[in-house]
N, C-alpha and C positions, 0 to 999 in steps of 0.2 A: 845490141848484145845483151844476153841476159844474164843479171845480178849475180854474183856469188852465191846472196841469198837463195836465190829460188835454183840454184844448179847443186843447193846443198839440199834442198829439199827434196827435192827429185830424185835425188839418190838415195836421201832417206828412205823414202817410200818406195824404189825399188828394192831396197834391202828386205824392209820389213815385209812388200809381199813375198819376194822371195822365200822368207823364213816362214809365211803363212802357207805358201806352198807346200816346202817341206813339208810341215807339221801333218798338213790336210792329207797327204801323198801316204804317206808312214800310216799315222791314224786307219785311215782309209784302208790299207795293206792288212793292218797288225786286224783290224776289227771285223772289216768283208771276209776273210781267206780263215777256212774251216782250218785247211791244213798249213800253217807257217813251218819254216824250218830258218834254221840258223843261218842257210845260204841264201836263200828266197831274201831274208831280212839284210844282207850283209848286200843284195844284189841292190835292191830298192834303196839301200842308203847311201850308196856308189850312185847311181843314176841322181837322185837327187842331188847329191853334191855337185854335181856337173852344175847345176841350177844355182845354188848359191855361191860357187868360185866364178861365176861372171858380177857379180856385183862383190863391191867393194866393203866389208866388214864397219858400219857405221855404229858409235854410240848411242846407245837408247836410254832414256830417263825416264820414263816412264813405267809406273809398276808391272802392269801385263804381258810392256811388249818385254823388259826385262825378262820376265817371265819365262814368257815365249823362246826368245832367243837362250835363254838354258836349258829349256825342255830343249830345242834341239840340238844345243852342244852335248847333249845328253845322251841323246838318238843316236849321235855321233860316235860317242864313248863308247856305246855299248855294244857297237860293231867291233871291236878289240876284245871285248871280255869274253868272258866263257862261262858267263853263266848260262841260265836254263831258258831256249827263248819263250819259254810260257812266263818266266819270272820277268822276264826281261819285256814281255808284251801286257802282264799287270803293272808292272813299275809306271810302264810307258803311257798308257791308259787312264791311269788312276789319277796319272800327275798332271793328265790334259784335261781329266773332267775336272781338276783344280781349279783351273788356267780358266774354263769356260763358269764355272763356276761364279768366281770374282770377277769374269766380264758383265756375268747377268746378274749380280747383287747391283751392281753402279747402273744399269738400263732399267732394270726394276725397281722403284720403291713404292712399299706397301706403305697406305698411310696408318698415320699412329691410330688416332682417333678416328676410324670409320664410321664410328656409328654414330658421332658427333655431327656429323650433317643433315642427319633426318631429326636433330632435335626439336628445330624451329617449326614443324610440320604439325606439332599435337595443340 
């Protein structure tokens, strides 16, 4: 039978791709599609939901997935509001090149002293 442990991990990680779906789905939607409209986005974040109400809403601690999962409680919100959805598709956009952003600061590091390597060469 297997562990708590690894039946809590498995559900983690379905969660969180779940929410990477999302994101990627929306994203993808709000950024391909010349012409969006308020229903179009209101339809795409209904079908998406379908995706994330099969897994279970798990605790994240870590900064990005944090992140993440408010960028799409956010997604979510703003299928209720009324604002403008061009505002509403910069909001959305701006807040994920965030999110992708401080994923590639922590995968990249530029080193300090580059040109400290060639100095033993003279």
């Amino acid at each position: 039978m297997a562990s708590q442990k690894a039946v809590d991990n498995a559900n983690r990680l379905r969660y969180i791709r779940a929410l990477e779906r999302f994101h990627k789905s929306v994203i993808g939607y709000l950024s391909g599609n010349p012409e969006i409209t308020i229903e179009g986005y209101n339809k795409k974040i209904d079908s998406n939901l379908k995706i994330l109400q099969r897994v279970d809403e798990i605790a994240l601690y870590k900064g990005d997935l944090q992140d993440l999962q408010k960028l799409v409680k956010k997604m979510i919100a703003f299928k209720e509001s009324d604002k403008d959805v061009n505002e509403i598709k910069e909001e959305i956009l701006y807040a994920s090149n965030q999110l992708d952003k401080t994923k590639n600061a922590r995968r990249y590091k530029k080193d300090k002293h580059s040109q400290s390597i060639y100095s033993d060469w003279e």
